[in-house]
TORNU-476456 format. One line per 2 residues: number of its first residue (from 1); their letters; for each residue x, y, z of C-alpha. Coordinates in pm, 1 decimal. Last residue first. Layout:
NUM> A> X,Y,Z  ...
//
This chain:
291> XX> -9675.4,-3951.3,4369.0  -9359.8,-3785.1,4476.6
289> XX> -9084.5,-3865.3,4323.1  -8792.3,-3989.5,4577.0
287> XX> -8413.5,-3821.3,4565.4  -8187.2,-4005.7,4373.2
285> XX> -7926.3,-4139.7,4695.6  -7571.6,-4052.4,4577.5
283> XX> -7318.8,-4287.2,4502.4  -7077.2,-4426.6,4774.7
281> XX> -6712.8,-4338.9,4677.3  -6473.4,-4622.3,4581.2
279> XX> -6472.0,-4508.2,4244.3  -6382.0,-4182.7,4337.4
277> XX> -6009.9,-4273.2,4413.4  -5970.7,-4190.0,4870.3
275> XX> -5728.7,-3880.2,4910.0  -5390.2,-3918.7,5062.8
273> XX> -5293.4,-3790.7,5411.1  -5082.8,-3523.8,5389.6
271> XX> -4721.9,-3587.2,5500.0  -4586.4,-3481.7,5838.2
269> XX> -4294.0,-3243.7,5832.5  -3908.5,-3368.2,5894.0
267> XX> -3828.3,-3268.3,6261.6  -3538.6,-2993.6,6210.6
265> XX> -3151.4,-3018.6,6231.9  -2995.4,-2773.4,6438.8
263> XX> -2970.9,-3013.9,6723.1  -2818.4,-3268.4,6539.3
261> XX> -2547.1,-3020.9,6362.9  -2423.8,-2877.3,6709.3
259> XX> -2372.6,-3254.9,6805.3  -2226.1,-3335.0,6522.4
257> XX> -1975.5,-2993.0,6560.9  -1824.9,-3114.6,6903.5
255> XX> -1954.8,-2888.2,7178.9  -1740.2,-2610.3,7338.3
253> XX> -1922.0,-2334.7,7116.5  -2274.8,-2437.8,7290.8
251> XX> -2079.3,-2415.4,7614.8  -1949.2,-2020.7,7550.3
249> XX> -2239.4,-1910.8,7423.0  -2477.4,-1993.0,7707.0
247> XX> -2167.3,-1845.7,7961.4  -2206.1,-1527.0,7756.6
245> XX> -2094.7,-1353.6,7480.7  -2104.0,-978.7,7368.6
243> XX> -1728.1,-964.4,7396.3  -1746.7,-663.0,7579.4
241> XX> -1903.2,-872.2,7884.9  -1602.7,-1058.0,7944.0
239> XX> -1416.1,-756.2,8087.6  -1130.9,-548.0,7998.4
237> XX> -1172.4,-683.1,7595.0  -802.9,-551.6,7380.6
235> XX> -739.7,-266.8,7184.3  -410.9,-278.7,6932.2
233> XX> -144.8,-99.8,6995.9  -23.9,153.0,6753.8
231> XX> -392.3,346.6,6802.6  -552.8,417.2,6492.0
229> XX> -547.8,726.6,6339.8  -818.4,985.0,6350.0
227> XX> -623.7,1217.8,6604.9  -334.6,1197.8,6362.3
225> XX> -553.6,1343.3,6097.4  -650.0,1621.0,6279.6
223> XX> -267.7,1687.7,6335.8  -187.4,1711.9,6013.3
221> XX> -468.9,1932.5,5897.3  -444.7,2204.7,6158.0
219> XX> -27.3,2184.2,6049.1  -117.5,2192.3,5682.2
217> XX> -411.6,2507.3,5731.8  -73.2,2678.0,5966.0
215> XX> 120.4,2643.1,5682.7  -85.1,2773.6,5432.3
213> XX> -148.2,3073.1,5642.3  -488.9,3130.5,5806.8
211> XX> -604.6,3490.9,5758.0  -932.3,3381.9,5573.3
209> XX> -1028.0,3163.0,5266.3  -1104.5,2904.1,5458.4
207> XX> -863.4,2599.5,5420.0  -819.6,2590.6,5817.0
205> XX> -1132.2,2739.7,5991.3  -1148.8,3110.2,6098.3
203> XX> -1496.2,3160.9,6176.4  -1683.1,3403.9,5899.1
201> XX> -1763.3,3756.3,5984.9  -1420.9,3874.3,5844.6
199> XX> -1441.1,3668.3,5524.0  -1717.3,3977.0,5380.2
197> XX> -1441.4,4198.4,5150.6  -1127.2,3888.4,5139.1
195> XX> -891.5,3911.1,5446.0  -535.9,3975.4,5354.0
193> XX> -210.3,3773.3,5307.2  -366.4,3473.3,5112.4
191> XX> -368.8,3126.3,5225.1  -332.7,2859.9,4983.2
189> XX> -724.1,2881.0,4924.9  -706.2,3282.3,4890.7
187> XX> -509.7,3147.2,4571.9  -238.4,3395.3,4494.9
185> XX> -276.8,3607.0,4163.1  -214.5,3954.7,4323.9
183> XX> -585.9,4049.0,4165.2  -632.3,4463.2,4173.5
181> XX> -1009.7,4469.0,4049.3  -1144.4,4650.3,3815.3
179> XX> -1337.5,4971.7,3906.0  -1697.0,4964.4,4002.8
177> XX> -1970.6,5066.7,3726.0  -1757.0,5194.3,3483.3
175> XX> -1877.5,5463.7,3280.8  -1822.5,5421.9,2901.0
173> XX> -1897.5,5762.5,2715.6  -2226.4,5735.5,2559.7
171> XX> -2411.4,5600.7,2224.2  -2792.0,5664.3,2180.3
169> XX> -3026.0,5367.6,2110.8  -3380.8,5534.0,2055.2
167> XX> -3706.6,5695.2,2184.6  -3499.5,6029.8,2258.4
165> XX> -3618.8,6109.1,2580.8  -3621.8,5731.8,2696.4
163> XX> -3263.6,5661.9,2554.5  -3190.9,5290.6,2491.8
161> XX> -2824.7,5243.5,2591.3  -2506.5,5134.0,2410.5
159> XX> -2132.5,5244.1,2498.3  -1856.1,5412.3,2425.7
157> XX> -1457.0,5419.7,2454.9  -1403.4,5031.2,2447.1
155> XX> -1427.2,4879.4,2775.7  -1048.8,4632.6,2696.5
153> XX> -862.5,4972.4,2608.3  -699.7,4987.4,2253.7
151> XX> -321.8,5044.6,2249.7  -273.9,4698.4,2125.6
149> XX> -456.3,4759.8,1839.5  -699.6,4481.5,1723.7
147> XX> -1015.2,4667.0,1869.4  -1014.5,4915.2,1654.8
145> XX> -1127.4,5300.2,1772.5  -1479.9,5444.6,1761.7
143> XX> -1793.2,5256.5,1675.8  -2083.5,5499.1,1448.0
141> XX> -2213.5,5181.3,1279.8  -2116.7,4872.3,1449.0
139> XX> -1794.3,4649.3,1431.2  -1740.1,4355.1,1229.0
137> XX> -1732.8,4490.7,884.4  -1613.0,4838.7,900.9
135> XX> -1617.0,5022.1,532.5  -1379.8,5030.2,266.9
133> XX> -1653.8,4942.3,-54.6  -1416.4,5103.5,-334.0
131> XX> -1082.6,4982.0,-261.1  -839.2,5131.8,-409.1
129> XX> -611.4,5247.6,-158.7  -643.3,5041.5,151.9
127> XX> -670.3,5177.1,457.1  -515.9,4985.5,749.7
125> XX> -720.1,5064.9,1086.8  -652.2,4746.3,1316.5
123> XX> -1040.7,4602.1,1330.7  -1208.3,4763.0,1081.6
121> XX> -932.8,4822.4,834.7  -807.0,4406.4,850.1
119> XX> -1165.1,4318.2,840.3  -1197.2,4526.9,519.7
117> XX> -928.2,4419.6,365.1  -1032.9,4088.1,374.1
115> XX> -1406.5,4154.1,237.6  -1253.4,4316.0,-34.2
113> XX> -950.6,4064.2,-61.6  -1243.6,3813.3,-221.1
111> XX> -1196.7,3932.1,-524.8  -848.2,3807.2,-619.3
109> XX> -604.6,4005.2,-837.7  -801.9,4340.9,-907.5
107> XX> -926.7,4305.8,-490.0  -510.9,4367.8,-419.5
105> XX> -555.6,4702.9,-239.3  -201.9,4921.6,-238.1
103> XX> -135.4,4985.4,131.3  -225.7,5306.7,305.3
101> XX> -45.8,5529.2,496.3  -234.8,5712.3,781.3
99> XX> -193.8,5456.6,1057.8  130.6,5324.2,982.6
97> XX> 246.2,5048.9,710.6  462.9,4720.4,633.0
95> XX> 433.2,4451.6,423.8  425.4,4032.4,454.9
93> XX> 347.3,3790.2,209.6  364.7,3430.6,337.6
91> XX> 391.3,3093.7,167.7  160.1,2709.1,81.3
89> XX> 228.7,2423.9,-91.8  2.3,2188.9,-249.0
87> XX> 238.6,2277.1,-592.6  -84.1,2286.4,-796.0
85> XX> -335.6,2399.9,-525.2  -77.2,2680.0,-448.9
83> XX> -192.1,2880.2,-182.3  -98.4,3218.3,-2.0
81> XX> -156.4,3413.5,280.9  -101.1,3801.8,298.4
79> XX> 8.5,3939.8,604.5  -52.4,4314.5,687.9
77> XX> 176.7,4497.4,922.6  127.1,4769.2,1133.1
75> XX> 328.4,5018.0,1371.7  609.6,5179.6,1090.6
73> XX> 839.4,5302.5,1323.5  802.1,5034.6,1559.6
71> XX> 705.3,5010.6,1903.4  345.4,4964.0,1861.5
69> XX> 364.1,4650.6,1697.2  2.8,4561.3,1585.4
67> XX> -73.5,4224.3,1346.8  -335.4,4186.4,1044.5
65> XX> -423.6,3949.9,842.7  -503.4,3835.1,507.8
63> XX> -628.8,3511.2,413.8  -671.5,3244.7,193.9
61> XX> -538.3,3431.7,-118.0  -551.9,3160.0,-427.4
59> XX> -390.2,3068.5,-718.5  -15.5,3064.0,-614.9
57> XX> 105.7,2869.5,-951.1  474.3,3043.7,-1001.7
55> XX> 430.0,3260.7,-1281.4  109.5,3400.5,-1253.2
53> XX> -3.3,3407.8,-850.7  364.6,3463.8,-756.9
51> XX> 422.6,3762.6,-1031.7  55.1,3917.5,-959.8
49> XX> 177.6,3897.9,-566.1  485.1,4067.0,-601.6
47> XX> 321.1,4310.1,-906.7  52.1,4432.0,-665.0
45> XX> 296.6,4422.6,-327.7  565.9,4655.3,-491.7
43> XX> 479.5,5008.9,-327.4  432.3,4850.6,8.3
41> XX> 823.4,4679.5,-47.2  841.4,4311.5,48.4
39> XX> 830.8,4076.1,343.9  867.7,3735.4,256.4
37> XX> 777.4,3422.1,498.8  814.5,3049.3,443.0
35> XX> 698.6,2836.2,684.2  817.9,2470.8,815.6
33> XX> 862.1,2633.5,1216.5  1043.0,2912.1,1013.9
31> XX> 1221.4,3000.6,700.0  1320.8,3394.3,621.7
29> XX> 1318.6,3640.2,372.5  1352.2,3997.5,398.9
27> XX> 1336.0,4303.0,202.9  1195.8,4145.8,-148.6
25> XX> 1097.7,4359.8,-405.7  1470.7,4401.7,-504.2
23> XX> 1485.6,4073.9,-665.1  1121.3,3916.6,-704.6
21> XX> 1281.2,3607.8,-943.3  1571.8,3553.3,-690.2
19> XX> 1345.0,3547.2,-373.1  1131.4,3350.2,-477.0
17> XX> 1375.4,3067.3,-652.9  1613.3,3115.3,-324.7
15> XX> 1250.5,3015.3,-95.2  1152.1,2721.9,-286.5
13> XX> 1464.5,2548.5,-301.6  1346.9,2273.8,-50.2
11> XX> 1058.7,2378.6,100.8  838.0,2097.5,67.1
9> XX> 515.5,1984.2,-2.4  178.7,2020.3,254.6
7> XX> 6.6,1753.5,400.4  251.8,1507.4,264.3
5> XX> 88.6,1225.1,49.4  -30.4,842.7,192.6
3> XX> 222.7,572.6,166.7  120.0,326.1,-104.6
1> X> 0.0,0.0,0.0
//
């Protein structure tokens, strides 16, 4: 039986042929974890990508995606997935932009980068010059910010709620109910180094969360179960009467066993006595007519 195929083929040579027929396109290359990944010029990415999808079998764009570094010059990058059904193989296209630059759109080359781009704009910002339907996808109507940055806080900057003046859904500052909590990360169950808000009103038992140290809850613990353990010596009858015997007891048990076994043995049961055959039966007088 033939061995079954290779999920994906391999990378042997792959990466010096790409690299040598984009030339000066390319700005880095690299191989990783089985994945090849080139990052190329902004201004070059429609003929990069017509050149792989034309004259080296990439057919389709699976994805594109987006990723946030806020420490670098040039913040965002957008990552452009690739598949070749022919080669069953599969690469990385990788460029780099800030908030205000945008990035050549690639919806001439494969249509379904309009609905790409425009997750990759709604949720980290990218515009995308040239295409005609840029508009948020995920988020709602009116939302500010996108999510995807890193600088983006976890409440958002507004919220929803139905107005009763104005009969509708009117968007507001977000105001926090109660402010997050400060968490230390130690179990109050290993024994924390404060009282939890309502613990001081309950009793101070070992393993409640409570002022009781994790050593103290092991030592509480320990010694309980040392009262539960059995004694090293064993426990022995003080008087005959713990036994739950008696001197009836004690003679049956001194007899030999046949005897025992006689006197448990019961009378065997009287049989019926047997019913008489019908034939033998008298028959009935006939009862006289009168005259």
């Amino acid at each position: 039986m033939a061995s079954p195929a290779p999920k994906f083929a391999s990378n042997d040579g792959i990466l010096d042929t790409l690299v040598g027929a984009l030339g000066d396109a390319v700005l880095s290359s690299k191989e990783a974890v089985g994945e090849i990944a080139l990052t190329v010029e902004r201004d070059s990415l429609v003929a990069t990508l017509t050149t792989l999808r034309d004259d080296h079998a990439y057919q389709q764009l699976m994805e594109i995606a987006g990723v946030d570094y806020p420490s670098r010059p040039e913040r965002l990058e957008v990552v452009y997935c690739l598949l070749s059904l022919t080669k069953n193989h599969r690469i990385r296209v990788h460029v780099t932009t800030d908030e205000d630059t945008p990035v050549p759109s690639v919806t001439g080359l494969w249509p379904n980068a309009g609905w790409l781009e425009r997750e990759v704009f709604d949720m980290y910002g990218v515009l995308f010059a040239g295409n005609t339907d840029l508009r948020r996808i995920l988020t709602d109507y009116g939302f500010k910010g996108h999510p995807q940055r890193k600088d983006f806080p976890l409440t958002g900057y507004v919220e929803l709620r139905y107005s009763e003046t104005e009969k509708r859904v009117a968007y507001q500052p977000v105001e926090l109910a109660q402010d997050f909590r400060t968490f230390d990360f130690q179990s109050p169950w290993e024994g924390a180094e404060y009282v939890l808000p309502g613990d001081e009103k309950a009793p101070q038992e070992p393993g409640a969360p409570s002022e009781i140290k994790a050593e103290e809850a092991a030592d509480a613990k320990q010694s309980e179960s040392e009262a539960k353990a059995p004694p090293s010596t064993p426990k022995t009858t003080d008087k005959p009467s713990q036994t739950g015997a008696g001197k009836a007891t004690d003679e049956k048990a001194a007899k030999p066993v046949d005897d025992i076994d006689k006197a448990l043995k019961k009378p065997a049961a009287k049989k019926p006595a047997a019913k008489k055959p019908a034939s033998s039966r008298k028959p009935a007088a006939k009862p006289k007519k009168e005259g």
